[in-house]
N, C-alpha and C positions, 0 to 999 in steps of 0.2 A: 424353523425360523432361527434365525443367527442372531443370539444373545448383543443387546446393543446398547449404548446410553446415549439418549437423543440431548442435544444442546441447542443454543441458540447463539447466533453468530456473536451478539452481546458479550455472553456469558464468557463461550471460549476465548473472546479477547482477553477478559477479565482471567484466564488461567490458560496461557498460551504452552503450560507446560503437560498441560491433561495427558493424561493416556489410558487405555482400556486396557486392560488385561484379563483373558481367559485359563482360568485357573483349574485343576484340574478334577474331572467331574468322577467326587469317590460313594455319593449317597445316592445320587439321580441320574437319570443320562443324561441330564444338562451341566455343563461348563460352568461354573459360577463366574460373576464378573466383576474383574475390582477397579474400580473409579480410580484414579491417583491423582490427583493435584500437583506431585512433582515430575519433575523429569527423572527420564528410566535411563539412565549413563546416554544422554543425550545433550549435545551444546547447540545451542538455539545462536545459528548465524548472525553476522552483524548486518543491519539492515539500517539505510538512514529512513528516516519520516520525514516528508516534507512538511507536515505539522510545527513541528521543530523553528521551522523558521517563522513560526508566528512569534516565536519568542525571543526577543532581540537578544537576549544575554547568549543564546546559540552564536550568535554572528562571531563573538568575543572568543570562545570557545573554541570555534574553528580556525578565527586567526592566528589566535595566541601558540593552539598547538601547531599549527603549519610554521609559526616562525622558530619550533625550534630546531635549534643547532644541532646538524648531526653531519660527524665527517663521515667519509668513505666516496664511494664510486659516485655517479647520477643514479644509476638504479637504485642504490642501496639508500641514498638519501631519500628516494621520491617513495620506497616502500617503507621507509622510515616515519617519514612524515603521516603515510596512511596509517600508520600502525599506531604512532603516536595519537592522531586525530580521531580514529573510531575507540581508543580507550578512555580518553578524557571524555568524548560523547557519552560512553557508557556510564560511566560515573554522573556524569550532569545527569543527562535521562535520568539514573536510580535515587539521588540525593536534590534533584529540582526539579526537573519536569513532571516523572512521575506518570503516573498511568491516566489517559484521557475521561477512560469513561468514569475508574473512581472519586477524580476531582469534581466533574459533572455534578455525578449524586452527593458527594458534599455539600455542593452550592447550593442544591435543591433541598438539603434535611438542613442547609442555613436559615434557607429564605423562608419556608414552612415555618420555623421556630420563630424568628421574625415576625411575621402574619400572626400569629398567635399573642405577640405581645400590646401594650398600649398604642394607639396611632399618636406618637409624636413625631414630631420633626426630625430628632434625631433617629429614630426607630423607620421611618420614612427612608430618612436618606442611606442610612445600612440596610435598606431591601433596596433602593435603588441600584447601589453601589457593586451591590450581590449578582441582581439583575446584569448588570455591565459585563460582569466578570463570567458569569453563567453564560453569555454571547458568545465571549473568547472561547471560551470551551466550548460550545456547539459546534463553533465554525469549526475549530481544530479538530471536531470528532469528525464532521463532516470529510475537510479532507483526509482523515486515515481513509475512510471507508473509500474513498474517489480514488487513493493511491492501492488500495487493496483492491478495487474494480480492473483498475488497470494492468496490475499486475495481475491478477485472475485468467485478463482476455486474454493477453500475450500468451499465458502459459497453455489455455486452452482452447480458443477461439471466441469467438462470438456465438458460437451454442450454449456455453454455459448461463444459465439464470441464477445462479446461487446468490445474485445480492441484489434482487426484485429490477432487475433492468437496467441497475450501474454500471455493468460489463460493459457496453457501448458506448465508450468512451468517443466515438464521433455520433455526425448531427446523421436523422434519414436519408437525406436529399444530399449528400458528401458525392454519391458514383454521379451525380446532373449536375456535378457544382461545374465539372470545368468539361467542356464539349469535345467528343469526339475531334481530332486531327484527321481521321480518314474515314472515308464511307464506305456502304458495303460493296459499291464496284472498285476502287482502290481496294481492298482486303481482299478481293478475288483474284485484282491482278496480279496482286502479291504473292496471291499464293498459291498463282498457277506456275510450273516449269516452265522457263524460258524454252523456245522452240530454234531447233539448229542454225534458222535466218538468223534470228533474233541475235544469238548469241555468233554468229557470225559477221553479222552487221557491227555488234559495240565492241569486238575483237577489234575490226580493222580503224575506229573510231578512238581506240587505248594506242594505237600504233603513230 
C-alpha cells in the first residue's frame, strides 16, 4: 500500500498549498509521511475566479488598474496592463475577498451565537442580516466549484467524477438539440469514391 493522506475537496480548498512528502524510511520498511501546509519552493499560478465578480469593488479594481499609464510598444503596454491587473487582484483577493469557504463558516459560528441569544428585534434582525450575507457566500462558493468543474472537464474529459457529476458542464439531450444536416444515404454517398464517369462528367462541367 502507498503511504497516503486522504482529503476532502473542502478541506484542500482551504490549504491549496498542501503537499505530501515521503520521508526516508530508517526504523521500518515504511516511508513516513509529512503533511505540510506550506508550499515546497512552489508558486501557485495566477488564476481569475469568476466569483470575484459577485463583488462589485472587483469591477473598480479592474478598471482602475487597466487605466494605468504605461509607455512603451502596444505589446509591452497590453502585457503591462495584464501584469499590473492580476497584481492589484492579488492583493484585493488577500486583504478583501479573502477565502470563500472560511467567510462561509464565519457567518455560520455568527448566526449559531446569535441563535443563542435573547429573541429581540434587534438580535432578529442581525441573524437576518447574517442570513442575507451567508447567501452571498453560498452562491460564490457555488460558482468556485461550477468554475473548477469546468476547468476539470476541459483538462480531462467528461470521464472524470471527481466533483459528484459537476464535470458536465452541458445539458443530456445537447447531441438531439440540433438535428442531423444529412442522413445516412447522404454520409454513404459522401463517402463513397467518385467513379471515372462521374469525375469525368463534372470535369467537363468545371470547363
Amino acid at each position: 500500500m502507498i503511504p497516503r493522506g486522504p482529503a476532502t475537496m473542502d478541506w484542500i480548498s482551504l490549504y491549496p498549498n498542501v503537499s505530501v512528502i515521503h520521508m526516508p524510511a530508517i526504523a521500518s520498511d515504511h516511508c513516513p509521511i509529512l503533511l505540510s501546509l506550506n508550499s515546497v519552493d512552489t508558486k501557485m499560478p495566477f488564476k481569475f475566479e469568476e466569483m470575484w465578480m459577485e463583488d462589485s469593488s472587483c469591477h473598480s479594481v479592474i478598471s482602475d488598474s487597466w487605466n494605468t499609464k504605461i509607455l512603451g510598444s502596444p505589446s509591452y503596454i497590453l502585457n503591462g496592463k495584464i501584469r499590473v491587473t492580476k497584481d492589484n487582484l492579488k492583493i484585493w483577493n488577500k486583504e478583501h475577498f479573502g477565502n470563500c469557504h472560511s467567510k462561509a463558516k464565519e457567518i455560520k459560528d455568527k448566526i449559531d451565537a446569535v441563535q443563542l441569544l435573547d429573541k429581540t428585534d434587534t438580535n432578529a434582525a442581525c441573524e437576518n442580516a447574517l442570513k442575507m450575507e451567508l447567501d452571498d457566500w453560498l452562491h460564490r462558493i457555488d460558482i468556485f466549484w461550477q468554475q473548477k468543474a469546468k476547468d476539470k472537464w476541459l483538462m480531462d474529459g467528461d470521464a472524470n467524477t471527481s466533483y459528484n457529476g459537476l464535470s458536465k458542464p452541458y445539458p443530456d439531450n445537447l447531441d438531439n438539440l440540433i438535428g442531423p444536416c444529412i442522413d445516412n444515404l447522404d454520409n454513404s454517398l459522401l463517402s463513397d469514391l467518385p467513379s471515372p464517369a462521374c469525375i469525368k462528367k463534372y470535369y467537363f462541367l468545371l470547363c
